[in-house]
C-alpha positions in Angstrom: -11.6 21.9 -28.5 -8.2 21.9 -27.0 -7.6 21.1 -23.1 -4.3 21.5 -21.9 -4.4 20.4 -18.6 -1.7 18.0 -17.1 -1.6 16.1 -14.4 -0.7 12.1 -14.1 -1.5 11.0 -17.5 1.5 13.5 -18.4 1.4 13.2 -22.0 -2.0 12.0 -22.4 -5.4 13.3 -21.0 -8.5 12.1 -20.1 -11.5 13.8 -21.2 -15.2 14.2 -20.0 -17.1 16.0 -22.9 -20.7 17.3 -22.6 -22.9 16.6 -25.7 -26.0 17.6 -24.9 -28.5 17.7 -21.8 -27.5 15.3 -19.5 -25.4 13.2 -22.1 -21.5 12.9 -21.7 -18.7 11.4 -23.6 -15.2 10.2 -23.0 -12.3 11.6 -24.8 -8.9 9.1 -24.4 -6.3 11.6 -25.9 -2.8 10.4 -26.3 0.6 11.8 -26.7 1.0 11.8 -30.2 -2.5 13.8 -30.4 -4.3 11.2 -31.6 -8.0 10.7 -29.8 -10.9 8.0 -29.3 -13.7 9.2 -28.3 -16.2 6.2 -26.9 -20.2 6.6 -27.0 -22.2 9.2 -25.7 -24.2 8.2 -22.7 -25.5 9.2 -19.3 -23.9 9.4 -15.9 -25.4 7.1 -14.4 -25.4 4.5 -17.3 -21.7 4.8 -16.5 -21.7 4.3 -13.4 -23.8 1.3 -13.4 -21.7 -0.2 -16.4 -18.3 1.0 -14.3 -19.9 -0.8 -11.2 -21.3 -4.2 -13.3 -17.5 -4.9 -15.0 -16.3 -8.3 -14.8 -12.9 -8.4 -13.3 -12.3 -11.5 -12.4 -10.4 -13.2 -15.5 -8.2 -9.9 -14.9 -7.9 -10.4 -11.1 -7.2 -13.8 -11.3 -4.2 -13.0 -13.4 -2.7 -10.4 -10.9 -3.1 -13.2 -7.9 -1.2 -15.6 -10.6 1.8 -13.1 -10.8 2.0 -12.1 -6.9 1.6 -15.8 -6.0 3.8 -17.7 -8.6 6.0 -15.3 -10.7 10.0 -16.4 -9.9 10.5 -13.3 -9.1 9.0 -13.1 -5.4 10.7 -16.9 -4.9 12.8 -16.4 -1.1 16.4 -16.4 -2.2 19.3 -13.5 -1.3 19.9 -12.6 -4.4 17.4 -11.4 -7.6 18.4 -11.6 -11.1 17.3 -8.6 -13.0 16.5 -11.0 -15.6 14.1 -12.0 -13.6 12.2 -8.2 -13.0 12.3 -7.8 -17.0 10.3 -10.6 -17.0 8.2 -9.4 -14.8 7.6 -6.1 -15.9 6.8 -7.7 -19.2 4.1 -9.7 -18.0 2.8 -6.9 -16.2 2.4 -4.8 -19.4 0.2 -7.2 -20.8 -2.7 -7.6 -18.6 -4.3 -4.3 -19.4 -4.9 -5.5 -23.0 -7.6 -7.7 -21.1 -9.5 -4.9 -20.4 -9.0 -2.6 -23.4 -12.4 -3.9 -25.0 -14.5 -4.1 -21.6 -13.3 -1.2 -19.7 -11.1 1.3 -22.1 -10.7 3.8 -19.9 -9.1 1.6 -17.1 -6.8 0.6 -20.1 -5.7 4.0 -21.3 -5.2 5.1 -18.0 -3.7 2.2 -16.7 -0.8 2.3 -19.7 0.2 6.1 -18.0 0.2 4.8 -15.1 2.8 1.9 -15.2 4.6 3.9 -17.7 5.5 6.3 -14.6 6.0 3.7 -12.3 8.4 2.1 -14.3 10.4 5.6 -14.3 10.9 4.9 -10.3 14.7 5.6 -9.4 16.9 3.0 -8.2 17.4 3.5 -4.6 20.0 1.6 -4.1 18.5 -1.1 -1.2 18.6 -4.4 -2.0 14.9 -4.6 -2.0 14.2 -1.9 -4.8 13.3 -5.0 -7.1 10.6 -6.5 -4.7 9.1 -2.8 -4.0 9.3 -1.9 -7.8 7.5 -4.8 -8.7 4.9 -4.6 -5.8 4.1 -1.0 -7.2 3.0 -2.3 -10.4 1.0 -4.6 -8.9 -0.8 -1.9 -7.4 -1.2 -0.1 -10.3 -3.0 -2.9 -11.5 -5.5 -3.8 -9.2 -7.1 0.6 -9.6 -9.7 -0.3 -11.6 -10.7 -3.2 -9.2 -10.4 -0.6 -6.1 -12.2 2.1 -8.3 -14.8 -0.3 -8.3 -15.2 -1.2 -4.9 -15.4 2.4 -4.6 -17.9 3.0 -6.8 -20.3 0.0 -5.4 -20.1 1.0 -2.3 -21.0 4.4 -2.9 -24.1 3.7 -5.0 -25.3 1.3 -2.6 -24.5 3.6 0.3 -25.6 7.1 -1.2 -28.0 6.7 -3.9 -30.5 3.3 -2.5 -33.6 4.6 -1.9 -33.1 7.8 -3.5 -34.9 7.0 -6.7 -37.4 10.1 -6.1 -34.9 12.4 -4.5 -34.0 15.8 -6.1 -29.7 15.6 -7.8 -29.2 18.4 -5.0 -30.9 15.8 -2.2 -28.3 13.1 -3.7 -25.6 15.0 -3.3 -26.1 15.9 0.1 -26.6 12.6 1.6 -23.4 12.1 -0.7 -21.3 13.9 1.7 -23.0 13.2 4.4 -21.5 9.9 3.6 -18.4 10.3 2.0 -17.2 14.0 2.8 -14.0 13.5 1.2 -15.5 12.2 -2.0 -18.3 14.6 -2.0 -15.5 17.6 -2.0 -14.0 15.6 -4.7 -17.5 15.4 -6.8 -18.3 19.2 -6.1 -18.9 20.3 -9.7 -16.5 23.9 -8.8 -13.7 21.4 -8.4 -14.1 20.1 -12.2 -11.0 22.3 -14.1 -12.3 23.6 -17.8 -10.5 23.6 -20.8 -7.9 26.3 -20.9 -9.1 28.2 -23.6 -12.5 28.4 -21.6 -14.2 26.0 -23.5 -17.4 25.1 -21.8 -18.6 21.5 -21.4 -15.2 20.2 -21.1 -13.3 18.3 -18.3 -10.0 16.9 -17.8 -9.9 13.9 -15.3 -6.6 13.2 -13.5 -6.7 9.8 -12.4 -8.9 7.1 -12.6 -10.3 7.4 -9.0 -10.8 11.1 -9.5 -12.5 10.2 -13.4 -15.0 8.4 -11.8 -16.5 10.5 -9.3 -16.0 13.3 -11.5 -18.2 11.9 -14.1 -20.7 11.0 -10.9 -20.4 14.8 -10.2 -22.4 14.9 -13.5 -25.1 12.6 -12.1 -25.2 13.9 -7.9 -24.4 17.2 -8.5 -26.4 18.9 -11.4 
């Protein structure tokens, strides 16, 4: 089944696949056409397992590069030497989370792949910005899950006997912006109009489209 939606993840895509009532899997397709696709499970398996990850080895690792990395030292002048360094640091924390949380390390590698293609604009604080981006780019799958806590505790507690229609609604009612974004006419099908599969553009938007699956069937 081919999808040839593009969107951030340029080269790459990220893939929501049905495989069978009310079972989903992931599809982490990169560049060279090579695929992984991780287990088949339900909705809101994933969005308990998304919203119980431990990030805290990972966060702690961000906080050590914003706080002590050379390169935010106060001084006039900042080697480039110095930003190389940097950036190759920064490529390396995602491997922490390629076993725990995949898809936050697939998407994460597009990601600072495109932020590192930021143009030089010429200030003399283009280092500083460059390298506060990809410390942003880090710390998605840690706002995903805030995101994704708050809206299960917000949205779904006490819902247990509700109807998926009745969750969806208070859903919106809640978070009108994220219930557009979870409406399942928003999810884009494969291009050759094969059913059951979804392309995902960013991590944010991966999430709550897979929790379209759970709110919205």
């Amino acid at each position: 089944m081919e999808n040839k939606l593009r969107g951030i993840l340029s080269g790459s895509q990220l893939l929501l696949v049905e495989k069978g009532v009310g079972l989903f899997s992931t599809v982490l397709r990169y560049e060279d056409g090579t695929e992984k696709q991780l287990p088949a499970t339900t909705p809101a398996k994933e969005l308990i397992s998304a919203a119980e990850i431990d990030y805290r080895p990972y966060r702690r690792e961000i906080k050590r590069l914003r706080d002590e990395h050379l390169l935010f030292a106060a001084r006039l002048d900042i080697p480039a030497a110095d930003f190389e360094d940097f950036v190759a640091e920064t490529l390396l924390l995602p491997s922490m989370l390629q076993k725990a949380d995949p898809v936050s390390f697939f998407v994460l590698g597009e990601l600072l792949d495109q932020a590192l293609q930021r143009e030089d604009s010429g200030s003399v604080l283009f280092l500083l910005d460059a390298a506060q981006e990809l410390l942003h780019v880090l710390e998605e799958p840690i706002r995903t899950q805030v995101y994704l806590r708050n809206i299960l505790e917000m949205a779904f507690d006490g819902m247990e006997r509700a109807s998926q229609r009745e969750r969806f609604e208070k859903l919106c009612q809640v978070y009108p912006q994220v219930g557009k974004l979870c409406d399942p006419i928003s999810l884009p099908e494969s291009e050759v109009g094969e059913p059951g599969i979804h392309g995902a553009l960013t991590l944010w938007p991966a999430a709550f489209r897979t929790g379209t699956l759970f709110s919205a069937g």
